[in-house]
LUMKOLLO-881922 format. One line per field, with one value per atom (N, C-alpha, C): residue number from 1; atom name; x, y, z; residue in three letters. Coordinates in steps of 0.02 Angstrom, whole numbers, padded with zeros to 5 digits. Layout:
<pts>
pos = c(NUM;...)
site = c(CA;...)
X = c(X;...)
Y = c(Y;...)
Z = c(Z;...)
code = c(ALA;...)
</pts>
This chain:
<pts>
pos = c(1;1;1;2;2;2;3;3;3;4;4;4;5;5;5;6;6;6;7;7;7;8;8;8;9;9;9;10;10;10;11;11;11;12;12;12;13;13;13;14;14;14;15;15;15;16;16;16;17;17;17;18;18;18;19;19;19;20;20;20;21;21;21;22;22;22;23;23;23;24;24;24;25;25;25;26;26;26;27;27;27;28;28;28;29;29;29;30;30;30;31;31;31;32;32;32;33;33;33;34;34;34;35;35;35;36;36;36;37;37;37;38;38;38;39;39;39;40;40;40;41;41;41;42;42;42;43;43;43;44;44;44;45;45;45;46;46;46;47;47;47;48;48;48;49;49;49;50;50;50;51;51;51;52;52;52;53;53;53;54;54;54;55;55;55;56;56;56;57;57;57;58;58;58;59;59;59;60;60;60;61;61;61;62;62;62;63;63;63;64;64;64;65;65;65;66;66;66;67;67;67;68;68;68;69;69;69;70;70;70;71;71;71;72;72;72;73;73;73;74;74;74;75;75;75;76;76;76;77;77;77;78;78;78;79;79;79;80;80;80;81;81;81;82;82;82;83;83;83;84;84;84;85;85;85;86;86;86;87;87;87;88;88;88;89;89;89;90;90;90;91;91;91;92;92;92;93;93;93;94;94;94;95;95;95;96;96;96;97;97;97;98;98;98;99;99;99;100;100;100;101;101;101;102;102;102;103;103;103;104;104;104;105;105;105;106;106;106;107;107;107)
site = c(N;CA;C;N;CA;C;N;CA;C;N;CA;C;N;CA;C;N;CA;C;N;CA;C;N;CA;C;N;CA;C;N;CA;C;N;CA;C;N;CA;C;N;CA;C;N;CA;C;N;CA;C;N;CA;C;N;CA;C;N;CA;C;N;CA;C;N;CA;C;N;CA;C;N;CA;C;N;CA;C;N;CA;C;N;CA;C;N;CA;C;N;CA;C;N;CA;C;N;CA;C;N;CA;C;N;CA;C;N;CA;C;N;CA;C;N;CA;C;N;CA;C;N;CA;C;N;CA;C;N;CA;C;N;CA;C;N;CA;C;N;CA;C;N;CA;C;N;CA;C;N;CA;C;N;CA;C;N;CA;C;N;CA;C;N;CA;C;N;CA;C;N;CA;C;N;CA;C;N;CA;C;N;CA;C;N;CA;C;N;CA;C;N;CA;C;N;CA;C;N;CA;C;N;CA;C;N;CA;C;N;CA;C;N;CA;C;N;CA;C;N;CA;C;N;CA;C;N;CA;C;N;CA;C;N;CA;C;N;CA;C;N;CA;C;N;CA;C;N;CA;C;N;CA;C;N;CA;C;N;CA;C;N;CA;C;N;CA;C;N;CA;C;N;CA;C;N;CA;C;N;CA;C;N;CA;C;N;CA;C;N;CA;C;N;CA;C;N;CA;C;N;CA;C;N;CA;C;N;CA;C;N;CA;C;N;CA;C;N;CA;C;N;CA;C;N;CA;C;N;CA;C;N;CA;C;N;CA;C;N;CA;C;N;CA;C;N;CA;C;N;CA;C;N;CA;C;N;CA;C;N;CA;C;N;CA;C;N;CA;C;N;CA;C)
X = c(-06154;-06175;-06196;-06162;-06170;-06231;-06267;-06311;-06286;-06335;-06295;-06349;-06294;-06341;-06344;-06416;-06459;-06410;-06398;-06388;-06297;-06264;-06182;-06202;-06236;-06237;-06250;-06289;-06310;-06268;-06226;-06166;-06115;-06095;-06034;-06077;-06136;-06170;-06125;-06168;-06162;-06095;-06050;-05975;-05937;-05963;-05923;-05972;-06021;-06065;-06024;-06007;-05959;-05872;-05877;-05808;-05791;-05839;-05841;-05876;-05896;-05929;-05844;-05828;-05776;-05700;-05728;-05654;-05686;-05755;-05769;-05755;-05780;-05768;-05713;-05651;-05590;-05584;-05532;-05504;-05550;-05578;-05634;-05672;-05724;-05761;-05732;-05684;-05646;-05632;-05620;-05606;-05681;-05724;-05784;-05818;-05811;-05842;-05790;-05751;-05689;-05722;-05748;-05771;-05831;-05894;-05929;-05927;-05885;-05871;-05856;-05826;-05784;-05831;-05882;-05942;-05983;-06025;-06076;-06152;-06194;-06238;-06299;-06273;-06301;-06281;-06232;-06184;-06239;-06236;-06288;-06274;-06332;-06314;-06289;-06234;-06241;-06284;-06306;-06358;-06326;-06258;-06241;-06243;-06240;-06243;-06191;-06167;-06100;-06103;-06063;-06075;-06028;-06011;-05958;-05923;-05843;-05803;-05832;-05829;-05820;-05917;-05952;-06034;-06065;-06086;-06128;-06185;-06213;-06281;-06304;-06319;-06343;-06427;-06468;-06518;-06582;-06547;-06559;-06553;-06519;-06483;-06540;-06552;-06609;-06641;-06668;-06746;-06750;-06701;-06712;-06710;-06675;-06649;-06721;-06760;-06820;-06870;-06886;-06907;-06898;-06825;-06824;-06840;-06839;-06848;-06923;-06964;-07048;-07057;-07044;-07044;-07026;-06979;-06942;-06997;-07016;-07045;-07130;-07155;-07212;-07215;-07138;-07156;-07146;-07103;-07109;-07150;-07208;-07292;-07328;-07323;-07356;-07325;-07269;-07237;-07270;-07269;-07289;-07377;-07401;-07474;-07472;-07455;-07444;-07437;-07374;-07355;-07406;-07445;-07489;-07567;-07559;-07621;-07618;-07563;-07531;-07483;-07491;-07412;-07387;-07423;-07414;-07373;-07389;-07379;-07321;-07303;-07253;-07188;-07209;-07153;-07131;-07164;-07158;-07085;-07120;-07072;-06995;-07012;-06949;-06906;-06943;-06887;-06867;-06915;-06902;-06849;-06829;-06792;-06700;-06733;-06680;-06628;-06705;-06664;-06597;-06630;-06609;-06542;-06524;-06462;-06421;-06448;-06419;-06365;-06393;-06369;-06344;-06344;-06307;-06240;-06255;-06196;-06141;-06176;-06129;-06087;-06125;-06062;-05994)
Y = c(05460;05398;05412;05396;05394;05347;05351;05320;05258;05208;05139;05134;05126;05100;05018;05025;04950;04894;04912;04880;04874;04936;04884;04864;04856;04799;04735;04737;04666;04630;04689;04655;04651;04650;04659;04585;04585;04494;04449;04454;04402;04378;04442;04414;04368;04422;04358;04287;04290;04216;04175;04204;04173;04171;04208;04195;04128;04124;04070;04008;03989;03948;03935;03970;03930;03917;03952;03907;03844;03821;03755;03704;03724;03696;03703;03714;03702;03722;03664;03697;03676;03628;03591;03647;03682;03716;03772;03793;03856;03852;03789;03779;03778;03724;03720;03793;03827;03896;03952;03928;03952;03937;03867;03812;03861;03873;03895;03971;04010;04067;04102;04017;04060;03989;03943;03921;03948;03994;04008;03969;03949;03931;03956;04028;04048;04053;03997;03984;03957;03967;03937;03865;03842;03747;03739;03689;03673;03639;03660;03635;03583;03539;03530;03431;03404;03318;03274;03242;03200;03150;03153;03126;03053;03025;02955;02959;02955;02972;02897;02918;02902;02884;02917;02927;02986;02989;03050;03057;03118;03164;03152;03117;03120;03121;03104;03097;03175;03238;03291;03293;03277;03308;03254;03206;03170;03173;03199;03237;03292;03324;03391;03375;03330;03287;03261;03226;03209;03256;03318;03355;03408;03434;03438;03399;03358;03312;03314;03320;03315;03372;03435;03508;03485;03473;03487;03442;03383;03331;03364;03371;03437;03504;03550;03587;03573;03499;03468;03444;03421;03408;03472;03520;03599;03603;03634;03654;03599;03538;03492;03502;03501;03512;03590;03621;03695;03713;03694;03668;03642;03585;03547;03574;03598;03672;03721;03758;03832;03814;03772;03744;03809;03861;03913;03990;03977;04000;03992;03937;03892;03927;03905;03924;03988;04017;04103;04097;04107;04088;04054;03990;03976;04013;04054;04071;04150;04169;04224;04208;04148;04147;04118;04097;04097;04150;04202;04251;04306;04296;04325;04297;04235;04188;04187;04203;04204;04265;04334;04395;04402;04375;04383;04320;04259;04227;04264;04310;04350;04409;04419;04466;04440)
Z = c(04607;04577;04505;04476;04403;04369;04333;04299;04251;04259;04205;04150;04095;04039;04043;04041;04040;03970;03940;03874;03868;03915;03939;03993;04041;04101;04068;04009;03993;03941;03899;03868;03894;03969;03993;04036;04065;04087;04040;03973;03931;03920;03893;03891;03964;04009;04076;04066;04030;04042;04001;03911;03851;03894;03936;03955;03996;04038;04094;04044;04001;03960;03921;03902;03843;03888;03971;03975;04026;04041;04041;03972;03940;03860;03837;03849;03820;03746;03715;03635;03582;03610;03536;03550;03571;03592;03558;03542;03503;03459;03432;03365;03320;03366;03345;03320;03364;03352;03296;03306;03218;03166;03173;03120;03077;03125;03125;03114;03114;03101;03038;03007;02955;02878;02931;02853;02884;02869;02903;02860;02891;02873;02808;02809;02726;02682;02678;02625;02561;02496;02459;02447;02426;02433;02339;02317;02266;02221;02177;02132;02069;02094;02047;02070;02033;02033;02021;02062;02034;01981;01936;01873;01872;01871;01872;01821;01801;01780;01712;01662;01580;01587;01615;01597;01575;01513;01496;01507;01534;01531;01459;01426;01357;01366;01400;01390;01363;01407;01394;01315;01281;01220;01171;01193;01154;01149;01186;01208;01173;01159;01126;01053;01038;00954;00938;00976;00964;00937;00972;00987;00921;00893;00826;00763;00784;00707;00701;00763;00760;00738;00748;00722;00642;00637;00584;00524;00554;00507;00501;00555;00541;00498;00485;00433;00387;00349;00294;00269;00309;00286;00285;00318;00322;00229;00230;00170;00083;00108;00053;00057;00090;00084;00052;00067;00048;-00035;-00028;-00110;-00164;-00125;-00188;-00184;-00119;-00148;-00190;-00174;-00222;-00258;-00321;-00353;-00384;-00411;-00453;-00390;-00327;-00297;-00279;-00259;-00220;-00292;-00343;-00400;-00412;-00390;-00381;-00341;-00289;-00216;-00236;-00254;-00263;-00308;-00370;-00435;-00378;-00337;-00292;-00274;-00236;-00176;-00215;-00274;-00331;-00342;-00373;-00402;-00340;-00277;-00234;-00202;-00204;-00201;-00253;-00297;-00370;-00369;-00339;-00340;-00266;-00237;-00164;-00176;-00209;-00226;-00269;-00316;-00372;-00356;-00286;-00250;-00234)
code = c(UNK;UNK;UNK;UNK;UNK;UNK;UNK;UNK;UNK;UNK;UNK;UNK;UNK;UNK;UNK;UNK;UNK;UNK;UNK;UNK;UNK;UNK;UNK;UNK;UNK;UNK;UNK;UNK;UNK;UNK;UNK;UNK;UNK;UNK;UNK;UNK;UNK;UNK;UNK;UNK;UNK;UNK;UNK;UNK;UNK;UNK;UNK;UNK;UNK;UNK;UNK;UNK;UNK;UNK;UNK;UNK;UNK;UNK;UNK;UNK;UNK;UNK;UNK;UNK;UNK;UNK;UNK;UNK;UNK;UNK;UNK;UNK;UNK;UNK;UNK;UNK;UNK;UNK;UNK;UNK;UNK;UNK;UNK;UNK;UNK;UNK;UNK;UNK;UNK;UNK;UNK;UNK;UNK;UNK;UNK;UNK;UNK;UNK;UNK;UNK;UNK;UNK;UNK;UNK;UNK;UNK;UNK;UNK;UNK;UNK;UNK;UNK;UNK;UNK;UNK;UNK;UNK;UNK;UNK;UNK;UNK;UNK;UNK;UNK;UNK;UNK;UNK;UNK;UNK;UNK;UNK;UNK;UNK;UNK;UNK;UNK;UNK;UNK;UNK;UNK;UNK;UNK;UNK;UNK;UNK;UNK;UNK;UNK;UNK;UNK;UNK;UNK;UNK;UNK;UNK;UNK;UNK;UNK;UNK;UNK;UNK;UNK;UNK;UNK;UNK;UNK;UNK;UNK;UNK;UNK;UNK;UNK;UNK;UNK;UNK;UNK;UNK;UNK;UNK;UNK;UNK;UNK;UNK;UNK;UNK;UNK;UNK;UNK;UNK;UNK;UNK;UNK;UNK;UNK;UNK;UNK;UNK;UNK;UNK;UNK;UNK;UNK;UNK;UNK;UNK;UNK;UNK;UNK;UNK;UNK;UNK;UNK;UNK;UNK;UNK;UNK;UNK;UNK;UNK;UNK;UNK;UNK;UNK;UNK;UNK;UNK;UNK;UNK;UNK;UNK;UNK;UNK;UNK;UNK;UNK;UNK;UNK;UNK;UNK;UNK;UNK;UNK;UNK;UNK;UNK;UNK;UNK;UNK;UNK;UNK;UNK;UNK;UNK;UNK;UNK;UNK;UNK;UNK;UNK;UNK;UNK;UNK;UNK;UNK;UNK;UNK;UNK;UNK;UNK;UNK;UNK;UNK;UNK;UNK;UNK;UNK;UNK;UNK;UNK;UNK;UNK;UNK;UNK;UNK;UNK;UNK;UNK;UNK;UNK;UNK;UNK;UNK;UNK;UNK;UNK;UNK;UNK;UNK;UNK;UNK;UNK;UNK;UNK;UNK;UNK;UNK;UNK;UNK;UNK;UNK;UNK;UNK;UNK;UNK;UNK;UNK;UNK;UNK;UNK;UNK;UNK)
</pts>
């Protein structure tokens, strides 16, 4: 008498249990489980949104357009307050930023 392993008695159970189960359940029951085989459930979900054909996403892009021009219109008051504090300063700078375009254009 030979010794049994616990763990094929119980996978050689289960298969006659899947055996006798799918031929109560027939072909849907096989296909179903194809179905299921081949999407499996940790498939990742799409993160993406259906859009309607001739409608744009524009609202993102306004928000950001807004959003520069307030930057943009804030360092033009930074820079002008700046200016009419340090006018002597400010003129530096610019004949600086002159002379340096001046000689990078002349290349």
């Amino acid at each position: 008498m030979s010794p049994r392993n616990p763990a094929v008695a119980s996978l050689k159970i289960e298969q006659r249990a899947q055996r006798k189960a799918a031929r109560h359940q027939g072909s849907d029951a096989e296909l179903q489980d194809a179905l299921e085989a081949t999407f499996p459930a940790s498939d990742p979900v799409s993160a993406q949104a259906p859009v309607t054909a001739g409608r744009t996403e524009s609202q993102p892009f306004i928000e950001i357009a807004e959003q520069a021009s307030e930057r943009v219109s804030k360092l033009q008051e930074l820079l002008m307050n700046e200016v009419r504090a340090r006018p002597l300063r400010a003129l530096g700078w610019a004949a600086a930023a002159g002379i340096v375009l001046g000689f990078w254009a002349a290349r």
